[in-house]
Structures are given as structure tokens and as C-alpha cells.
N, C-alpha and C positions, 0 to 999 in steps of 0.2 A: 504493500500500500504506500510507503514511503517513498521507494523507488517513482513509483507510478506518477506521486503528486510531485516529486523532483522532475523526472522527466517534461512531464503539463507544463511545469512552470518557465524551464530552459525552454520548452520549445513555444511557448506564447509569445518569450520577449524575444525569440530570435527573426529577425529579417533573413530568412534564404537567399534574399533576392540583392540585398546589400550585402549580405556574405560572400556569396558569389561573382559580385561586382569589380572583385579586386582580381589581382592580375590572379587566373588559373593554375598557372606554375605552383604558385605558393600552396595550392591546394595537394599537385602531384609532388612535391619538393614533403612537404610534413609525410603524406603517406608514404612514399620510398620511405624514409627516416627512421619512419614505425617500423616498417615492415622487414627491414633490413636488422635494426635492433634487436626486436622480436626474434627474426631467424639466430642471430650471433647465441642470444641466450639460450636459445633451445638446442641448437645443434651441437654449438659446445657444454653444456651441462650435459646432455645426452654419452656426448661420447667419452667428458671424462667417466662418469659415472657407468659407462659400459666396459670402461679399462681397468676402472681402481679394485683392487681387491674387495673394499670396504662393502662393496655391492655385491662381491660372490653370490650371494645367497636371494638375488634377485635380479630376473630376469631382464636380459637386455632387450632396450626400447631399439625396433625395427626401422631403420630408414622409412618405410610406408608410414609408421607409427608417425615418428616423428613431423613427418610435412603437413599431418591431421593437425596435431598439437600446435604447432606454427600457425594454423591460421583459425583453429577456432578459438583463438584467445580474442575476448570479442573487450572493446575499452565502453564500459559504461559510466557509472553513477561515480565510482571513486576519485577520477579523472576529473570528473565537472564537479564535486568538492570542491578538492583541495586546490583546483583552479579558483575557484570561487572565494577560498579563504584568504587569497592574496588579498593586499589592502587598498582600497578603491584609489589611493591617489597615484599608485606604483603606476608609471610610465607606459607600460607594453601589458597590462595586464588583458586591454578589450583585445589585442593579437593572442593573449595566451587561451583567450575564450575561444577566437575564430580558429586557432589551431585545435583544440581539443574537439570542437565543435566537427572539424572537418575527418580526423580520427573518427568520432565516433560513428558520423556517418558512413564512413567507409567499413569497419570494422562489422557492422549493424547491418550493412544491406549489399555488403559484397562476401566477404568473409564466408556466411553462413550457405552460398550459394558455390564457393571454392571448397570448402568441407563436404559436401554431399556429391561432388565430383569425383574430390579424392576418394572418398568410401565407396565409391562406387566401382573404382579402379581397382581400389585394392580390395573390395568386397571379398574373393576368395583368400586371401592372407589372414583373415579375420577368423575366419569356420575354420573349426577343431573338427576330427572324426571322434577324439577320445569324447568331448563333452558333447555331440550327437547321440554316441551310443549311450552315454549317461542320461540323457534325456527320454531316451527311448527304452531303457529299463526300468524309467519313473515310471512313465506312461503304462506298462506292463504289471508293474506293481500295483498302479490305483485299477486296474481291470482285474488282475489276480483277488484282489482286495474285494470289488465291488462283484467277484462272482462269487467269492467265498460267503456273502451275507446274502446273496440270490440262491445260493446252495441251503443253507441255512432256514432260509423263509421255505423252501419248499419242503423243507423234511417235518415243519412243525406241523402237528394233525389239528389240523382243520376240523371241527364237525358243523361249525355251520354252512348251511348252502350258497350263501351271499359269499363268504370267505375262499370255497372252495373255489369258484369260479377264477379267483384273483392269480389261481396256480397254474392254468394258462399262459396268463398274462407273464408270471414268474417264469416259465419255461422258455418264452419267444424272449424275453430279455438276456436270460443265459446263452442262448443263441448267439445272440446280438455280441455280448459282448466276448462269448468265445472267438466270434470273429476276429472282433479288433485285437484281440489276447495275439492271436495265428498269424495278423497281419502284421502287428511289431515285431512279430517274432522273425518271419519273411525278413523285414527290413533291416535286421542283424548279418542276415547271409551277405551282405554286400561290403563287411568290413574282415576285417584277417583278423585271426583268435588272439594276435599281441594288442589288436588297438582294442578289439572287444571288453581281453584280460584287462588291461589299464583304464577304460572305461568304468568297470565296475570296481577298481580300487578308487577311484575320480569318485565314484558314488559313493563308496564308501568313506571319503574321506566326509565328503558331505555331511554322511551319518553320525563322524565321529563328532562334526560341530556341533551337529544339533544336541548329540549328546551332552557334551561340555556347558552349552550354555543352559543347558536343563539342568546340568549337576549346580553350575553358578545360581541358578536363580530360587535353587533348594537349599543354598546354602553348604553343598558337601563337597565345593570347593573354594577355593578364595580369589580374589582379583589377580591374585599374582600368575598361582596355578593356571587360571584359565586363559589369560596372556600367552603362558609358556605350550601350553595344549596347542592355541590355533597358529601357534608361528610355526610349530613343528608339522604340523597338517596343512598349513601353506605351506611350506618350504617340500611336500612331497605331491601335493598339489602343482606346484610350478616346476618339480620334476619330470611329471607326466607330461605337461605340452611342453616341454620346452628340452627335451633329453639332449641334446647337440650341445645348447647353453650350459647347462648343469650337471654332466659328466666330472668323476673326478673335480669338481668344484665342491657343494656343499653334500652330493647325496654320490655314494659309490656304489658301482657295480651291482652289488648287493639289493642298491636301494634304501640305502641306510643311512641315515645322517652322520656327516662328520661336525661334530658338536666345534670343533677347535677351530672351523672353517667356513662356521656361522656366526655373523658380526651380533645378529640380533637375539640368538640362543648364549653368545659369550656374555654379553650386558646382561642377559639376564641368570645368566647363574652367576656372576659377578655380583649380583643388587641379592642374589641369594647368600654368597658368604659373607658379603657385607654384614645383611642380616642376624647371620648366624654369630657373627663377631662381635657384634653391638649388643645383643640377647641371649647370650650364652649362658649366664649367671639367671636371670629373668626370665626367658620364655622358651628354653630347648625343648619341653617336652613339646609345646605349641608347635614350633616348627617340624619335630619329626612326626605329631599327625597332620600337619599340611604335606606333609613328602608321601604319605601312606593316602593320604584322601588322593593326591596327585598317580600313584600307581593305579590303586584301585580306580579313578573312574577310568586308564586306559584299559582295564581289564574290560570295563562293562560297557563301553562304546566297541570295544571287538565283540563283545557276544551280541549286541543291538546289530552291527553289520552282516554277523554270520546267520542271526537271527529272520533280517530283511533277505536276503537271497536262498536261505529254504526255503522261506515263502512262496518263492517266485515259482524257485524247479519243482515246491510242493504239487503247483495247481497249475504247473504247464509242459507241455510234454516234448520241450527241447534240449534235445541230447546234448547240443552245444554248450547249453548255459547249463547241465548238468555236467557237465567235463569242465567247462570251466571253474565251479563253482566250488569242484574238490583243491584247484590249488587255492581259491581266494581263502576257501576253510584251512587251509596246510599254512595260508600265510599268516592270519587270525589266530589261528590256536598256535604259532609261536609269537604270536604278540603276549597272546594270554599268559602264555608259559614264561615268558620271560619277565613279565610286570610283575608277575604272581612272586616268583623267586627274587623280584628285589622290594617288594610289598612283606614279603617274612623276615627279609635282613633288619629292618626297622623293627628293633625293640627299643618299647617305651619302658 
């Protein structure tokens, strides 16, 4: 609303027509200016930041990336501020109007029309196959889901006659949505079982947030823990699309985190021994059940994932997602395995 009555109000007192009055150049002379500035900032922060180590643990911004970022940086309200805050008798101030003035129009009604070009160009740079096939094993799930409660409704005994009729109704629906079940399933066969395989870890990463942030808002973990959860579930999250990037950088071979080679996992187990240094005498037993609540909830977002993909291979009859599904289980149960055996080291 602020913005809006800022805008009204710049554009009531402004003359376009005396704006534009003055020599043209000056108008092409500001936006080169902008737009050249703009590009310096972005392409070199870009490419330091795709060099320094500092960023290992985070994915490098794509030349395509970048030329987006360059020009939808659109100049509004802040601009005709702090324009505005100069003091009315300063010399070049009505020039600092007409310049910002001429920025904003360009940035406002060319910009937004050079960003939709680009995306359009580089429209297939954008699309993942892994987060496709994640999408498409949600979709499987909410119909797995909504025929299991259609299976459900028809097995209850009915004895009234109004009721019974509705088990038709119940029968053509199961139908219905056995199709769509058969028809995502179809739409899998067009991806190879490594992009399928990292698909449904991409989903299960997914799972693991939701978990996290359910344990946080139960209280059975703490701001810190759950910080340290979704940086390690990003960081294998941006392993998946971005493997070329993130080789021998932050996650190995394996798939594994190297903890010493992540900037954002080092700070925080650094703010951990901090912790532990400062509350040693005061709060140790506190902090080793914050280290046990932090095991256990990895234990129990691996059983919520291995839990979601039974489901799936429960109520659908593809052998693929059922091959698949024994190594996601073989990956899960040594997550379990492993949380569990450092979940008992911890005595209180």
C-alpha cells in the first residue's frame, strides 16, 4: 500500500513530456550506466563466488543463471527515496530525480520483457529429470493414498439400501483413479533407474524436512538442531542436480558428507563447541539430550521415508519402483543403523 501511494504520488508530479524534452542521450547515457554496473556486480560476485572454496558447499550460479539475475533487478521505491531525501536546495538534485526517474522506467517496462526472453531461451536449463520424477511419485502417492480410502469405503457393510447404491459409485472411482495410478507409473519408463533412484532420494529428502520441522514445532528438537538437519538435507539435495558441481567437493562418492569441506556444517559445529565450552559446568546434560533428540529425529524421518515408498509399491504393481525401493530401504536402514549406534554412545 505504501509502495503504491509512493508511486501515485512521483508519478502525478512528474511531466513525461518535460522529462523527455531534454537532450535523449542523457536518457541512453544513465541506462548504459545502470546496466553496465549492474552486469560488473553480478558477473563478478558470481564468478568469485563460483571459485572460492568458501562456497564448496553451494552450487555454482550458470552463465544462463546469471544474464536472468542481470536484468530482472528491477530499480523501484528505494531509489526515489533516498533520491528524495537529498535537500531541496542541493544544486543537481531535480537531475538526480530525472535520472532515477529514467532508471526506473526502463528497468519497469523493458527489463521485465528481456527476463521472459531469457527464460524462455534457456527454458530447458531450468527442468530437472530428478525433481520430474519427484513430482511424479507425489502424484502416485496422493492416488495410492486416495484409492486406499476408496478400498476402504467399499469393504464397510453397508445394510442400508440408499448406502449400498453409493458402492457403484465407489467402484467407477477406483477405476478412475487406478488409471491415473498406471498412467504415472507409464510416465517413469521414460527416465533411466539412476535418475528415477535419485528422484526418490530428492523425495525423500523432502520427507526428511517435513519431518524436522514437525519435530521443531513439537518441541523435540531445538532451533539449533533443526538449522543443522536442513543444511545437511540441502547440501544432498544440491548433490542430486548438480553431481558435476559437487563431486569430491562437499558430498563423496559414497554420497556422504564431508563435514571439514562444508563452510556452513563447520560454523555450525563450531557455535556447537562454543556452546559446549561456555556451559560445560551449567548445562552439559542439556546439551547431550539436544545431541540425542538430534540423532533420534534422523532415525525417525528414515522410517517416515521408508514408511512413504511401501506405501507406494504396497498399492501399485511396478516392479521398477519395487527394485528400486529395496536399495532406497538398504540406504534408510543404514541411516537408521548408524544414528541409532551414535544415539547409545550418548550417556546422560
Amino acid at each position: 500500500m505504501i509502495n503504491f501511494y509512493f508511486f501515485a504520488s512521483v508519478g502525478l508530479n512528474i511531466n513525461l513530456k518535460t522529462l523527455f524534452s531534454k537532450e535523449i542521450n542523457h536518457f541512453f547515457n544513465i541506462v548504459f550506466i545502470i546496466l553496465f554496473a549492474r552486469a560488473i556486480t553480478t558477473y563478478l560476485s558470481f564468478f568469485i563466488t563460483n571459485k572460492l572454496k568458501f562456497f564448496y558447499d553451494e552450487p555454482d550460479v550458470y552463465l544462463s543463471w546469471m544474464h536472468i539475475i542481470n536484468f530482472s533487478g528491477l530499480r523501484g521505491i528505494i531509489p526515489l527515496i533516498l533520491v528524495n531525501q537529498i535537500p531541496n536546495n542541493f544544486l543537481y538534485k531535480s537531475q538526480f530525480i530525472d535520472y532515477i526517474i529514467y532508471v526506473f522506467l526502463f528497468t519497469n517496462l523493458v527489463n521485465p520483457f528481456l527476463v521472459q526472453l531469457l527464460i524462455k531461451k534457456y527454458e530447458k536449463f531450468f527442468k530437472s529429470e530428478i525433481i520430474e520424477v519427484k513430482d511424479i511419485l507425489e502424484n502416485i502417492y496422493l492416488f495410492t493414498k486416495k484409492k486406499k480410502h476408496l478400498e476402504d469405503d467399499l469393504n464397510l457393510d453397508l445394510e442400508n439400501g440408499t448406502l449400498l447404491s453409493f458402492k457403484k459409485k465407489i467402484r467407477d472411482d477406483l477405476k478412475d483413479v487406478q488409471k491415473k495410478i498406471n498412467l504415472e507409473c507409464k510416465k517413469l519408463e521414460k527416465y533411466n533407474q539412476e535418475t528415477i533412484y535419485k528422484g526418490m532420494h530428492y523425495l525423500g529428502a523432502k520427507i526428511e524436512i517435513e519431518s524436522h520441522y514437525k519435530a521443531f514445532k513439537e518441541n523435540r528438537i531445538n532451533y539449533y538442531n533443526l538449522i543443522y538437519l536442513l543444511s545437511e538435507l540441502d547440501l544432498q539435495k544440491d548433490a542430486l542436480l548438480y553431481p558435476d558441481k559437487f563431486a569430491n567437493r562437499v558430498i563423496n562418492d559414497k554420497g556422504e558428507i564431508i563435514s571439514k569441506k562444508s563452510i556452513r556444517l563447520t560454523i555450525l559445529e563450531k557455535i556447537e563447541k562454543l556452546k559446549i565450552s561456555l556451559f560445560k559446568d551449567s548445562w552439559p546434560i542439556k546439551i547431550l539430550e539436544e545431541k540425542k533428540n538430534l540423532y533420534w529425529e534422523r532415525i525417525i524421518s528414515s522410517v517416515y521415508v521408508i514408511n512413504y515408498f511401501q506405501f507406494i509399491i504396497d498399492n501399485t504393481d511396478s516392479f521398477l519402483l519395487k527394485r528400486l525401493f529395496k536399495i532406497i530401504y538398504k540406504d534408510h536402514l543404514y541411516y537408521i543403523k548408524y544414528n541409532w549406534q551414535k544415539w547409545e554412545e550418548i550417556k546422560i
